[in-house]
C-alpha positions, 0 to 999 in steps of 0.5 A, a space after each residue: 499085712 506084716 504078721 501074714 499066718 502061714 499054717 503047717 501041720 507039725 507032731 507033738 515030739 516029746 514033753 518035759 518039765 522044766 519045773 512044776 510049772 513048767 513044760 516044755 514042748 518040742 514041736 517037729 513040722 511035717 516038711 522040716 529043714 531046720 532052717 534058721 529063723 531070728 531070735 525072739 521068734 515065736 509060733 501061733 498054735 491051733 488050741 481047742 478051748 471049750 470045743 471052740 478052735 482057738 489060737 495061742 502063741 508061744 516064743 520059740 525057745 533058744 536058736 534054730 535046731 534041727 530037732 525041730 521047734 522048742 516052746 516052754 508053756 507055764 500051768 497058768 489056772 487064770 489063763 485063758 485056757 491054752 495052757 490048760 489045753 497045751 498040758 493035757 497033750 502027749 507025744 504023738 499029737 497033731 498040731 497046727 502051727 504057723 511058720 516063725 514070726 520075729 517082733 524082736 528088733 536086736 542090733 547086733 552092733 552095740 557095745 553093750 546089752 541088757 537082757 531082762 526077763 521076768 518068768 516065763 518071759 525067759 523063753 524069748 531071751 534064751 535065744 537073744 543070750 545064746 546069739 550074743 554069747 556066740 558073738 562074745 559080746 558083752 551082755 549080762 542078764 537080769 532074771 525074776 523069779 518067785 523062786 529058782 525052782 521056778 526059773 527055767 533054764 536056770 542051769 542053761 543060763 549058768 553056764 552060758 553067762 557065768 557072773 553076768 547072770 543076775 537071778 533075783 528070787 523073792 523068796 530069796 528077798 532078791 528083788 530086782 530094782 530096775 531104776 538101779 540097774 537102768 541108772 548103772 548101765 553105759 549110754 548106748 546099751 541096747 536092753 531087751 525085755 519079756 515079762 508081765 505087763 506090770 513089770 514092763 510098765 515099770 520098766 518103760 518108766 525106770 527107762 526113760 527116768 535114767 535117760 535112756 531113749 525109749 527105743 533103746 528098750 525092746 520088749 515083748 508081752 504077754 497077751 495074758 497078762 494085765 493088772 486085773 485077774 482074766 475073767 469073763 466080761 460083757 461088751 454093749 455095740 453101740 447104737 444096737 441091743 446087742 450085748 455080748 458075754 466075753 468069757 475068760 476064756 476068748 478075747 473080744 476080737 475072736 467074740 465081735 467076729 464070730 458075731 458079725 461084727 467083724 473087727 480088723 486085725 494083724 498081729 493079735 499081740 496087743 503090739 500093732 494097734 489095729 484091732 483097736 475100737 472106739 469105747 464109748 462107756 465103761 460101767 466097771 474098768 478096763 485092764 488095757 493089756 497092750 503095748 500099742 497105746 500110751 500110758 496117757 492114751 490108756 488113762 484116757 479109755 477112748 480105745 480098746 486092742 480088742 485082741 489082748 486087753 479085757 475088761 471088768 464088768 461092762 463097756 460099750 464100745 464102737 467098732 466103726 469108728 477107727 480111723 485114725 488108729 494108725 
């Protein structure tokens, strides 16, 4: 498998605020050497939600540092609980983490790059700025925000990019218009992407609308994000009596397992497709919240990315019946 997890044990070194909703974590391994790792990587980390262990991950922040590893976690009330669980901790905690892990594919060879970022999704962007400034490229970034006193990173940013970087607050009336900026940019521009799902499906068709190809476009997701609000849904197995609860809380891949009806997997982003199952009925609607499938496949509901995506009310799927998902 690709996203193969190697644990290590690693102290929570120190905490700060970057904003009232933001806080950024320096996690320092047992056995550290420093040693560099991609840009756009990130970190799976042991949580404890509702006395059940769970996983979370987190992008790194910025370039490889020999203080050890940076992520930065918003206080999110709808989220499944890691965040709720990563903000109650304090300098000195023992935590569980894997080795860095990268999704990003940046080639370093074009003339000209486009970083967008949409909150939160700064986090793996700081490092792909970082790398391209360094390298004098030519690179501006577009950064989302509700707010600047919501933008982490912002001072960072400032005085790494200068003019080439764009913030655009709604509370400001600065909202970004992607089909603009994508109509502006050279053919050939290698654009990268982090933000909310809503906001990446957007991007994906403004792309491709200024004739851009689609592999051009790299991105990355929040597995906590979607369209409808997390909250806790029942899954029916086909063929069976069962009916299963999935809280807010877990995601259906972790509830399926841990019931006996086990479910394969890989990367548990929403990015490899190979948790995906077959849904046979859905009594309600289903917020796929990965980047596996199609908006057509989406539509069609005949699959589910069992790790990330949810669902509102009840769906019935099949666990067997995968074959032909990648």
């Amino acid at each position: 498998m690709r996203f193969i997890e190697t644990w290590i044990p690693a102290t929570l070194v120190s905490i700060r605020d970057l904003s009232s909703g933001i806080r950024e974590f320096l996690i320092r391994p047992d056995q550290f050497d420093g040693a560099a790792y991609p840009v756009g990587s990130h970190i799976n980390v042991g949580v404890t939600i509702d006395g059940q262990p769970e996983t979370r991950s987190y992008s790194l922040v910025g370039e490889a540092s020999s203080n050890g590893f940076r992520i930065a976690v918003r206080r999110a009330e709808d989220s499944r609980g890691g965040s709720r669980y990563m903000w109650q901790l304090a300098p000195g905690a023992r935590l569980d983490i894997t080795r860095p892990a990268s999704l990003v594919a940046v080639d370093w060879a074009r003339e000209n790059y486009c970083l967008i970022a949409g909150g939160i999704g700064i986090t793996p962007i700081l490092g792909v700025a970082q790398a391209l400034a360094r390298r004098g490229a030519d690179v501006a970034l577009q950064y989302a925000v509700r707010s600047r006193a919501d933008a982490a990173y912002l001072d960072d940013l400032a005085g790494l990019l200068g003019d080439r970087l764009v913030v655009h607050a709604s509370d400001e009336g600065k909202r970004l218009d992607l089909d603009g900026l994508f109509a502006s940019l050279p053919k050939g521009t290698l654009a990268l992407f982090c933000g909310p799902m809503r906001m990446l499906d957007a991007a994906r068709h403004a792309w491709v609308g200024a004739g851009h190809p689609l592999p051009d476009l790299r991105y990355e997701t929040f597995g906590s994000s979607g369209t409808l609000p997390t909250e806790t849904f029942r899954v029916r197995l086909k063929g069976s009596d069962v009916e299963l609860e999935i809280p807010r809380e877990r995601s259906m891949l972790d509830v399926l397992n841990a019931s006996g009806f086990e479910v394969i997997s890989d990367c548990k982003r929403g990015e490899c497709g190979l948790c995906a199952i077959d849904v046979v009925a859905v009594d309600g609607e289903i917020d796929h919240r990965d980047v596996f499938f199609s908006d057509h496949q989406k539509q069609s509901n005949a699959k589910i990315c069992a790790c990330v995506s949810r669902a509102r009310g009840t769906i019935t799927v099949d666990t067997l019946l995968r074959t032909d998902v990648v």
